[in-house]
C-alpha positions, 0 to 999 in steps of 0.5 A, a space after each residue: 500500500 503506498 501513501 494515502 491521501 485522505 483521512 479514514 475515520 473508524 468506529 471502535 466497538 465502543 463507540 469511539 470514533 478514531 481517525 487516521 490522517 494521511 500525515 500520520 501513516 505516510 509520514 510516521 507509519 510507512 516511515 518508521 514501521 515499513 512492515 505495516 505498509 501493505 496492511 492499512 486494511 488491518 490496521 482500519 480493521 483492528 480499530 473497528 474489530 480488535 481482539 483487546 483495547 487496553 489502557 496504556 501503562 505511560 499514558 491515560 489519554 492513550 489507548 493500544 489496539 490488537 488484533 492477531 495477525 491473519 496467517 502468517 510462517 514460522 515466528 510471523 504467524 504468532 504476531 498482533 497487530 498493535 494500533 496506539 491511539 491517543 484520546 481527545 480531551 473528552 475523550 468521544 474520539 481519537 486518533 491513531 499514533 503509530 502501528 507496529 506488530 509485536 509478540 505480546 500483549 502489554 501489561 496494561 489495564 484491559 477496557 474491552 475484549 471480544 467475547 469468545 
């Protein structure tokens, strides 16, 4: 996927309406984490279906969305999709600061996980 040109707004399953700005992925995302530069239609996914949203342990205006990665080889077939989205002051809506994949869930409080 390469640059995108317009802002995609998301709902979360709580109701949270969370943006993600051309500026952020083409200048951030696709920058610093090159990996995530096929995966915009996750990474929207992981916002409106995550499997966790947890309260980050440094921030708590910031919220860590994950979703497990689709299929995948060897250690990649293990791996979350982790979407950092800082909250507004009021907290009715966000928007997205980075994506990345990681191994692991952190440690933070858990605000919502999907039921089995």
């Amino acid at each position: 996927m390469a640059e995108i040109t317009r802002t995609y707004r998301i709902r979360d399953p709580r109701g949270l309406e969370v943006t993600l700005a051309p500026s952020r992925w083409n200048r951030h995302i696709l920058v610093h984490h090159l990996e995530m530069a096929s995966q915009l239609k996750n990474v929207l996914l992981t916002i409106e279906e995550p499997e966790v949203i947890q309260l980050s342990t440094y921030d708590p205006d910031v919220h860590l969305y994950f979703r497990r990665k689709a299929a995948g080889f060897g250690k990649f077939s293990r791996l979350y999709i982790e979407i950092v989205v800082r909250l507004d002051t009021e907290s009715v809506s966000g928007h997205i600061l980075t994506a990345h994949y990681t191994n692991a869930l952190e440690k933070g409080r858990i605000l919502w996980a999907r039921k089995r």
